[in-house]
ROVEXSE-208470 format. One record per residue (C-alpha): x, y, z; residue number from 1. Coordinates in Angstrom, 2 decimals, decimal comma. Each point is the difference from the previous one (the first is absolute). Layout:
N
+---------+---------+---------+-----+
:       x :       y :       z :   k :
+---------+---------+---------+-----+
:       X :       Y :       Z : NUM :
...
+---------+---------+---------+-----+
// end
This chain:
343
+---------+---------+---------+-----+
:       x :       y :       z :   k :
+---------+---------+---------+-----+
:   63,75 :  104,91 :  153,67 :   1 :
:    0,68 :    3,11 :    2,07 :   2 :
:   -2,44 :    1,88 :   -1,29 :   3 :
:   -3,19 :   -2,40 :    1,40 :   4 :
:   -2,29 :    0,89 :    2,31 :   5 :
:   -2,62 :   -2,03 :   -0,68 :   6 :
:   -0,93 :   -3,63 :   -0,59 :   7 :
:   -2,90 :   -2,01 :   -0,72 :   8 :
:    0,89 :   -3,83 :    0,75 :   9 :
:   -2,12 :   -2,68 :   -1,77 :  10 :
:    0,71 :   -3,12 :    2,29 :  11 :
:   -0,93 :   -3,23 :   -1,15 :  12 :
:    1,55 :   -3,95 :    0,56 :  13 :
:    3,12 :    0,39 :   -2,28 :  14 :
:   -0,46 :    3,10 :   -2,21 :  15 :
:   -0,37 :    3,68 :    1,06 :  16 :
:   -0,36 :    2,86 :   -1,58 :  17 :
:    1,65 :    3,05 :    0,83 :  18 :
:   -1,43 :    3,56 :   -0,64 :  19 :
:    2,27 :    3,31 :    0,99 :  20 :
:   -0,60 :    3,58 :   -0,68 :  21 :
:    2,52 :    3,45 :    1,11 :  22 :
:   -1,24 :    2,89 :    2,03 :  23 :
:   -1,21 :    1,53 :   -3,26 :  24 :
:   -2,47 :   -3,36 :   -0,24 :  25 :
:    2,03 :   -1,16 :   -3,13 :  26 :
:   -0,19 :   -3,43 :   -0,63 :  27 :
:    4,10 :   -0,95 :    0,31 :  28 :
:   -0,41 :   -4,17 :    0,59 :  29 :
:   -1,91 :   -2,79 :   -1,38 :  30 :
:    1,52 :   -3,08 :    0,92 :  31 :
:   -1,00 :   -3,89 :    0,75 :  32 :
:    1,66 :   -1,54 :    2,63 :  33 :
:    0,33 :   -3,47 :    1,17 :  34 :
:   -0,94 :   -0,71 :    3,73 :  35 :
:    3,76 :   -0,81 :    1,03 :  36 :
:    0,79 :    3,28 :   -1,46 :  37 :
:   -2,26 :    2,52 :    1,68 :  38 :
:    2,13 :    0,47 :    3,07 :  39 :
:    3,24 :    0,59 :   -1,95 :  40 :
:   -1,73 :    2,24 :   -1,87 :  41 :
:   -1,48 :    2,24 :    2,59 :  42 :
:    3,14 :   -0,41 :    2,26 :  43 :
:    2,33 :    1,94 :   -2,67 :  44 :
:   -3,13 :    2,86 :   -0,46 :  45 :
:   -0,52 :    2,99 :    2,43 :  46 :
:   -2,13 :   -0,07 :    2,56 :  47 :
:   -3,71 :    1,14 :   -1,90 :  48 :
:   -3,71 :   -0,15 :   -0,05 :  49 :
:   -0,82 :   -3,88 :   -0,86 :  50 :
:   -3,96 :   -1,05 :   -0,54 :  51 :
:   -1,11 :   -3,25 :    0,10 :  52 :
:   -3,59 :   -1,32 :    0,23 :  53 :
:   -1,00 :   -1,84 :    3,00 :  54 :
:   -0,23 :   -3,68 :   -1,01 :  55 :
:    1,72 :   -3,00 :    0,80 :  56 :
:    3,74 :    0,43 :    0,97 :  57 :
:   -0,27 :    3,71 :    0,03 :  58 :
:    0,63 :    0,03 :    3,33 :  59 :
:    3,38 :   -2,02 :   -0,28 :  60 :
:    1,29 :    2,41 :   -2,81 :  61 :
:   -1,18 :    3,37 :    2,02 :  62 :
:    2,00 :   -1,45 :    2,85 :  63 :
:    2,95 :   -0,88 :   -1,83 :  64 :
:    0,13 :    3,29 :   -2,07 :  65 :
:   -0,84 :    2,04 :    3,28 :  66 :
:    3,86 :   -1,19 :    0,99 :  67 :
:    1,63 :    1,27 :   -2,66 :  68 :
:   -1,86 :    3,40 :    1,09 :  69 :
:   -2,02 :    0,47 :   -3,19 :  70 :
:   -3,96 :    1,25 :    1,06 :  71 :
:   -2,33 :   -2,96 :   -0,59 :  72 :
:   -3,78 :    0,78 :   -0,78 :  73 :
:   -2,60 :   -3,13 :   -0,10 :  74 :
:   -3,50 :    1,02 :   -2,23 :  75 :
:   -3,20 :   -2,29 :    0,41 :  76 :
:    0,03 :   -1,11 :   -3,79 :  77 :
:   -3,67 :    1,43 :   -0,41 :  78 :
:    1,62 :    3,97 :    0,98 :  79 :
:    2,68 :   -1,06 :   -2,87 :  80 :
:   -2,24 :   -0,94 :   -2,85 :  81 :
:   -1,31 :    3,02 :   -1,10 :  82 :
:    3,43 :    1,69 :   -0,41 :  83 :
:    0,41 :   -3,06 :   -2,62 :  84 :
:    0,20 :    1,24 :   -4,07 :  85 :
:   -1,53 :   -2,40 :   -2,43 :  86 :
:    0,76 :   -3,37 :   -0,20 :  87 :
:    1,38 :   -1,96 :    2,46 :  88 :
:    3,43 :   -1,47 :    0,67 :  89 :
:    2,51 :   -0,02 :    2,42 :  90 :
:    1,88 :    3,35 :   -1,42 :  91 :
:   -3,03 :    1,87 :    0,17 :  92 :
:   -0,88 :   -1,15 :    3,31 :  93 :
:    3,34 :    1,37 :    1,79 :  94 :
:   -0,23 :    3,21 :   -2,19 :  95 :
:   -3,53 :    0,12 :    2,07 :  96 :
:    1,18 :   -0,67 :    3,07 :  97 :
:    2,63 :    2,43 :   -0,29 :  98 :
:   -2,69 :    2,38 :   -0,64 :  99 :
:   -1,90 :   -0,55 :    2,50 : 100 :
:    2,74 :   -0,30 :    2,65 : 101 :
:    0,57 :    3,96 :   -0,50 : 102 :
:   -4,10 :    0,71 :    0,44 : 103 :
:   -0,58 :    2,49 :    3,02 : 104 :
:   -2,90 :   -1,78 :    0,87 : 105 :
:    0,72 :   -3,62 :   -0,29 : 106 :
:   -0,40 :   -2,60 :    3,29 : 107 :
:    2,69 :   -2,02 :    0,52 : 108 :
:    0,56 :   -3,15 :    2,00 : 109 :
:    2,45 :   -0,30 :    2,75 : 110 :
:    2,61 :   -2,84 :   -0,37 : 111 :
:   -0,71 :   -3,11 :    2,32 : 112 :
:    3,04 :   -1,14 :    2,33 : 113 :
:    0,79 :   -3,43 :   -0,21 : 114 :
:   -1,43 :   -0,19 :    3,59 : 115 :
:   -3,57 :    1,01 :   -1,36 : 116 :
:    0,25 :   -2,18 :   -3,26 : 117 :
:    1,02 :   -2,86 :    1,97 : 118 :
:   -3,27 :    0,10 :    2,16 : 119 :
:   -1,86 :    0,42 :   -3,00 : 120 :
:    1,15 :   -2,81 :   -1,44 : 121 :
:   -1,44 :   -1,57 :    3,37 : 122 :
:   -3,06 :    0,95 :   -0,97 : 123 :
:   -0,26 :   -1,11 :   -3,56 : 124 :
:    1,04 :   -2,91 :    0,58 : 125 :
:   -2,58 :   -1,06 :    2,85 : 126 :
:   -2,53 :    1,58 :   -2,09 : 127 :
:    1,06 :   -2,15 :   -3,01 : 128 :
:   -0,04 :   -3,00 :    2,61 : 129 :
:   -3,39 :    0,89 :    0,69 : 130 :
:   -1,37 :    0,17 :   -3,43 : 131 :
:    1,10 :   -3,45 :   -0,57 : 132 :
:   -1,32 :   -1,40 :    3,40 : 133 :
:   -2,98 :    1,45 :   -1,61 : 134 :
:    0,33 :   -1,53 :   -3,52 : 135 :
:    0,83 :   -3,49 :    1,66 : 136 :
:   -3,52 :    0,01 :    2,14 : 137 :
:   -1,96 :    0,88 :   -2,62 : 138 :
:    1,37 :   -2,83 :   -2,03 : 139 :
:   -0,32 :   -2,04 :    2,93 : 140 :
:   -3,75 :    0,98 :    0,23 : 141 :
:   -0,53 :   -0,92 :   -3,69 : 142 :
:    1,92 :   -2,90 :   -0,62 : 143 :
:   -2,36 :   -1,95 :    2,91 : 144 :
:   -3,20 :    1,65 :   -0,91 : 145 :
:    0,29 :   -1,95 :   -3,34 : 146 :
:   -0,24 :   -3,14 :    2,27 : 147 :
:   -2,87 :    1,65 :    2,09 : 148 :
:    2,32 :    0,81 :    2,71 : 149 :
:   -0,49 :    3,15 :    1,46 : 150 :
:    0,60 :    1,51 :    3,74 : 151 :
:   -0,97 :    3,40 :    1,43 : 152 :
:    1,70 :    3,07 :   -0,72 : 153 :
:    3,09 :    0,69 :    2,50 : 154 :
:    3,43 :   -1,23 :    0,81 : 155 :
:   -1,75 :   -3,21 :    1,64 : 156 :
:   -2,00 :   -0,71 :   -2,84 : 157 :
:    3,39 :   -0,37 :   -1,86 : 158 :
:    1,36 :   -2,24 :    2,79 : 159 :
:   -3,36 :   -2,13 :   -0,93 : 160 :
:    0,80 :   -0,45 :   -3,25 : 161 :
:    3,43 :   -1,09 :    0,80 : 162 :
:   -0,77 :   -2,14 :    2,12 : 163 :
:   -2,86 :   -1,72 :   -1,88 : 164 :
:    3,07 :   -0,38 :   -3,26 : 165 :
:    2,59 :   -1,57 :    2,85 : 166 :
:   -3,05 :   -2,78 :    0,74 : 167 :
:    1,35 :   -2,68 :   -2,14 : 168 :
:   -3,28 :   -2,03 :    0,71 : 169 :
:   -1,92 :    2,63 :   -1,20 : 170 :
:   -1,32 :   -0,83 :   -3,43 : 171 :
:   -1,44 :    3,01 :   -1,55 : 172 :
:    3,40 :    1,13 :   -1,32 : 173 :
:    1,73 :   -1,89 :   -2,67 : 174 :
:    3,63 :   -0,75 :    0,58 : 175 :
:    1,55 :    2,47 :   -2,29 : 176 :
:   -2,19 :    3,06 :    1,15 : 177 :
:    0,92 :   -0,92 :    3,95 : 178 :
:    3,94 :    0,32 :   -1,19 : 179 :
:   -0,85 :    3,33 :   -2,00 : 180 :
:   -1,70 :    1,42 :    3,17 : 181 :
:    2,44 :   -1,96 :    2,67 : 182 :
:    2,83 :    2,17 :   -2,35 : 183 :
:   -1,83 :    3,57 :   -0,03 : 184 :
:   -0,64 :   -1,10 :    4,28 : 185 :
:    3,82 :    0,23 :    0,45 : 186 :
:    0,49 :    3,14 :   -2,02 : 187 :
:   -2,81 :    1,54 :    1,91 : 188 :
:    1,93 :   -1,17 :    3,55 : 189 :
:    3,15 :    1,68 :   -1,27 : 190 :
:   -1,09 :    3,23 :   -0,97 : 191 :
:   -1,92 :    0,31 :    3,42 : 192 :
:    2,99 :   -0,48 :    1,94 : 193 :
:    2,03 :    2,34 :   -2,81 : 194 :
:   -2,49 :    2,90 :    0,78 : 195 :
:    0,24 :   -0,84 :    4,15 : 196 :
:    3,46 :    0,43 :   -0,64 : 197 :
:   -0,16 :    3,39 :   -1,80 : 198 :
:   -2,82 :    1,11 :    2,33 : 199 :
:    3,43 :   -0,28 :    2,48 : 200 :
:    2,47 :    2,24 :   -1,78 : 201 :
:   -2,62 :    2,51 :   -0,75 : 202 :
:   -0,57 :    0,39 :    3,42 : 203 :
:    3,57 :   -0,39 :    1,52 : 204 :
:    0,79 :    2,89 :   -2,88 : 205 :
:   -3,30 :    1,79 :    1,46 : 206 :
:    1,38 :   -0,48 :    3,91 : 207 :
:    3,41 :    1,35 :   -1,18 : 208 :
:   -1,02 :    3,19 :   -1,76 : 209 :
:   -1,12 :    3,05 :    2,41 : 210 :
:   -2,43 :    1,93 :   -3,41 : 211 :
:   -1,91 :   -3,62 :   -0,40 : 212 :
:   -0,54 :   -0,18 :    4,15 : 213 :
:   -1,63 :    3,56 :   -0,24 : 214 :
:   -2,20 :   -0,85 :   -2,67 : 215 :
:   -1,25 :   -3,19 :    1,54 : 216 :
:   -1,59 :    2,02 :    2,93 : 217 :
:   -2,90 :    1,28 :   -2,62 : 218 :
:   -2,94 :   -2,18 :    0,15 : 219 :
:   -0,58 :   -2,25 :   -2,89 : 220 :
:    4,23 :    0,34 :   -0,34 : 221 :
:    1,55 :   -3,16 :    0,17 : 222 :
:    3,95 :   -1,30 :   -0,26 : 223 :
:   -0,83 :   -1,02 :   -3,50 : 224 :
:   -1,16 :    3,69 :   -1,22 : 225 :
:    2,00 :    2,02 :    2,14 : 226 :
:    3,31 :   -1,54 :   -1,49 : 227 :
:   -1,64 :    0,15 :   -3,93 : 228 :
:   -0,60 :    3,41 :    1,06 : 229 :
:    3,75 :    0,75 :    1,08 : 230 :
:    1,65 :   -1,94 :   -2,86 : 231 :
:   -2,27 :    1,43 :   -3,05 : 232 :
:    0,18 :    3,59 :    1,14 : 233 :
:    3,71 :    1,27 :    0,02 : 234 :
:   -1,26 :    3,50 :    0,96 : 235 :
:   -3,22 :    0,91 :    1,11 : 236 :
:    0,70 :    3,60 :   -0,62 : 237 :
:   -0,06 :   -0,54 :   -3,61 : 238 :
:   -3,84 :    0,19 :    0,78 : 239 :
:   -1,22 :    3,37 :    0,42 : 240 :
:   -3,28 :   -1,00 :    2,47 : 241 :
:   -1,41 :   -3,03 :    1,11 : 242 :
:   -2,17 :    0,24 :   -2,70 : 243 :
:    2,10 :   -0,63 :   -2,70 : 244 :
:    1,56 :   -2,76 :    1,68 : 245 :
:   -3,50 :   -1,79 :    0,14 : 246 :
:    0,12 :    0,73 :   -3,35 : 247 :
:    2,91 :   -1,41 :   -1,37 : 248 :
:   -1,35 :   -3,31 :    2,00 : 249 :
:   -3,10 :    0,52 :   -1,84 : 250 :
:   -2,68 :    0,36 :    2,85 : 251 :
:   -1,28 :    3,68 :   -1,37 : 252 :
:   -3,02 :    0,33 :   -2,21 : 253 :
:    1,27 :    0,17 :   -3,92 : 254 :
:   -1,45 :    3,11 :   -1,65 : 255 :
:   -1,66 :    0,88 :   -3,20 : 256 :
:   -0,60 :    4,21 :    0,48 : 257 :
:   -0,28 :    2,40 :   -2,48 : 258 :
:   -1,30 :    3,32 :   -0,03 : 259 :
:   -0,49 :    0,76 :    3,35 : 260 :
:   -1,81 :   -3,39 :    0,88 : 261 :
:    1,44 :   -2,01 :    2,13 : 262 :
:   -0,88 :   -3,93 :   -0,64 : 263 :
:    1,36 :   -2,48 :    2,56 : 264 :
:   -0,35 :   -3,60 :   -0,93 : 265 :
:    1,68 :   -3,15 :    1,74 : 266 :
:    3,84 :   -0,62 :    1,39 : 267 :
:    2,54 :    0,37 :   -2,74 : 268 :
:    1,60 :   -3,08 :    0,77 : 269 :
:    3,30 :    1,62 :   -1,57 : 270 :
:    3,54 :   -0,67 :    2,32 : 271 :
:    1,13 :   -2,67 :    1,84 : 272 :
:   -3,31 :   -2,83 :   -0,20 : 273 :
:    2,13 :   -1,68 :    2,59 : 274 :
:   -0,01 :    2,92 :    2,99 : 275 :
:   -3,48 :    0,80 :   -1,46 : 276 :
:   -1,02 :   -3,46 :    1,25 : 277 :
:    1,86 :   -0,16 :    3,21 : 278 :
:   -1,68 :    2,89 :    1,00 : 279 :
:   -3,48 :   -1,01 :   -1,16 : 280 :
:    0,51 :   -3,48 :    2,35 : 281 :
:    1,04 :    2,47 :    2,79 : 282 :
:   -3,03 :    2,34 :   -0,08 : 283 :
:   -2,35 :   -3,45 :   -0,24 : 284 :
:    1,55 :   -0,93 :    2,64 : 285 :
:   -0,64 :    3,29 :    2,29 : 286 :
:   -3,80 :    0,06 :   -1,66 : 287 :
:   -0,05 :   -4,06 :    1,62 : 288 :
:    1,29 :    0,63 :    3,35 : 289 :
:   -2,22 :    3,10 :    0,23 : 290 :
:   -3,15 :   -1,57 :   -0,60 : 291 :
:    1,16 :   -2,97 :    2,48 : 292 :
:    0,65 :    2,31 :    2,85 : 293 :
:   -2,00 :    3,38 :   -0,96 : 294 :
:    0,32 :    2,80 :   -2,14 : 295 :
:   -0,79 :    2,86 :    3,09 : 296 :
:    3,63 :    0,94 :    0,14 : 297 :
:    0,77 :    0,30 :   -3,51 : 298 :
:   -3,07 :    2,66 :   -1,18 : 299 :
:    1,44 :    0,84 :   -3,34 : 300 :
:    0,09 :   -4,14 :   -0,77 : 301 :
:   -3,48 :    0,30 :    1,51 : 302 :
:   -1,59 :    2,34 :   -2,41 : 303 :
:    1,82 :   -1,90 :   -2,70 : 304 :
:   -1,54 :   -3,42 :    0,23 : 305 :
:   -3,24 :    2,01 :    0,32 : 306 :
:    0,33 :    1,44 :   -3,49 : 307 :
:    1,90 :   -2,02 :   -2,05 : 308 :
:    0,68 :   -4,17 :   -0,83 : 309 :
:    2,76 :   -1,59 :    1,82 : 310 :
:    2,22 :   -0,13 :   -2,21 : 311 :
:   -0,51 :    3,61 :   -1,24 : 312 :
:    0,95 :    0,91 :    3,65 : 313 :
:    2,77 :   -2,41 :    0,01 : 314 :
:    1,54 :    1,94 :   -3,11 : 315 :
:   -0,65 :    3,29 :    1,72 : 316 :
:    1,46 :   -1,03 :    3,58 : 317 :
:    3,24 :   -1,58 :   -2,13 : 318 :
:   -0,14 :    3,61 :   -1,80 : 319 :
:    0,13 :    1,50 :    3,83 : 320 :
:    2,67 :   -2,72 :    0,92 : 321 :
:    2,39 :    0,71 :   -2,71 : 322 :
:   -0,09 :    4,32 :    1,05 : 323 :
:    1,11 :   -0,96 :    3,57 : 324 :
:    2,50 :   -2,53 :   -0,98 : 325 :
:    1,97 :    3,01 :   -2,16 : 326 :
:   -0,44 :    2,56 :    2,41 : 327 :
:    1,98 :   -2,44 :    2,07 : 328 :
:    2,40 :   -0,59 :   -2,34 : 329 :
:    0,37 :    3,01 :   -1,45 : 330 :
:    0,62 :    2,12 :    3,34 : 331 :
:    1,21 :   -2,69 :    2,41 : 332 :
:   -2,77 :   -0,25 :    2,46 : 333 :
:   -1,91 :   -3,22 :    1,71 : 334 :
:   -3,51 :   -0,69 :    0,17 : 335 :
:   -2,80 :    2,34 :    1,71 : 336 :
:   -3,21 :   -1,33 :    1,29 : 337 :
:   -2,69 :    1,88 :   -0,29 : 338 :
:   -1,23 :    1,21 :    2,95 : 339 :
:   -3,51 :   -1,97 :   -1,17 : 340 :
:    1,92 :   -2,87 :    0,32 : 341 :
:    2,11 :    1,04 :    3,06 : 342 :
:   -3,38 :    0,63 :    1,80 : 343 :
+---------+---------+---------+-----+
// end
């Protein structure tokens, strides 16, 4: 056990796999262990390299086998794969990750605090609230359009329909749909003031971090993206240049060159589709407010929305938005207005 240096750890919900080579790179451990074992087990072993891939939990373990002073490398799964031998199972997939752990070039993901997950979790959640406020108003819609019922599109058109199902004297809806829709009404009601609620932490968490105050100066920035922003980047100088945290979002043109050609084609979409789409709302929001009160200060917008589609501008300005929101994170500073804007 002395003689490890390395270790590739499969996680999983009960079994993991465990993967350990010496300084020579001979294999010297293949072992399963269950979940209540795996901190026994790396409490009695030397402080070593451990690689896990960046999933769920991996975060927990890194922290917990950070304390026992081991050195605890998260992999995206997709930078893991291709250090995987045929087949697959879970063996193989630690001796890959052990592998790849040792790889000069391999990116690695800093470890979340507990702070940073807990915000996240903030996030999903509201956004999962969302989705459902969503899923419940579209079966609102439908339910009452099979009884010719229909009201505009909007949050008052909703309220319509609600109100037309709580008019008992109202005849175009049988008894048993009006108790259906009556039902989904409440759930609706609950989830709004759920995501009111949430809407509060997220911003008492925003109001209570300095990074998240800094980032909401930058136009099209609000509480909700500037604390995604601090809680899903651990370190922005993991990122080399704005660019590649744009990137890793997903707002940079995906590539298909070869041969000295260079062919650009839409946004990759790859990353987080949640910042992604935070940002995109922000930079619609700046293109909105622009076009309300004038585009003369902003010329670079200007020439934009000359040449291109909304919403290819939107992606472009989000692009812009995400550069300045690392730069700021990444070297400490607050917002700068241009001096177009200043003037």
């Amino acid at each position: 056990m002395q003689a490890i240096t390395t270790i590739g750890l499969d996680i999983a919900k009960s079994v993991f796999q465990v993967h350990g080579v010496n300084a020579a790179g001979n294999v010297v451990l293949r072992r399963q262990l269950k979940r209540r074992y795996v901190l026994t087990f790396f409490q009695k072993l030397s402080p070593c390299l451990v690689g896990i891939e960046a999933c769920a939990s991996s975060h927990h373990w890194a922290r917990e086998l950070t304390a026992f002073g081991h050195t605890v490398r998260l992999m995206p799964p997709a930078y893991v794969k291709p250090y995987v031998k045929r087949q697959k199972n879970d063996a193989t997939d630690a001796e890959a990750i052990c592998e790849a752990v040792t790889r000069a070039n391999m990116r690695f993901v800093p470890t979340k605090t507990i702070e940073q997950q807990s915000c996240l979790m903030l996030h999903r959640t509201r956004h999962l609230f969302i989705r459902q406020q969503t899923g419940i108003i579209n079966s609102i819609r439908a339910h009452l359009a099979e009884f010719g019922i229909v009201a505009p599109v909007g949050r008052r058109g909703v309220e319509q329909l609600l109100e037309v199902v709580a008019d008992t004297n109202d005849t175009r809806l049988p008894e048993i749909a009006r108790a259906c829709i009556a039902a989904l009404g409440v759930q609706l009601r609950t989830l709004k003031a759920q995501i009111l609620e949430f809407d509060r932490r997220i911003t008492a968490w925003h109001r209570s971090n300095e990074t998240s105050k800094r980032l909401d100066e930058i136009p099209g920035v609000g509480p909700a993206l500037a604390t995604a922003l601090v809680a899903c980047v651990a370190d922005p100088k993991v990122f080399r240049s704005g660019r590649d945290f744009s990137a890793w979002i997903g707002l940079v043109p995906k590539q298909h060159s070869s041969g000295g050609k260079d062919k650009l084609g839409s946004i990759s979409k790859q990353g987080d589709r949640y910042l992604r789409s935070l940002f995109t709302t922000g930079a619609l929001a700046v293109i909105r407010y622009a076009k309300i009160h004038g585009t003369k200060h902003r010329p670079w917008l200007t020439g934009l929305l000359a040449r291109r589609p909304t919403k290819v501008a939107a992606i472009a300005l989000a692009n812009k938005i995400a550069r300045m929101a690392w730069a700021m994170m990444a070297r400490g500073e607050r917002y700068k207005e241009p001096i177009a804007l200043a003037a």
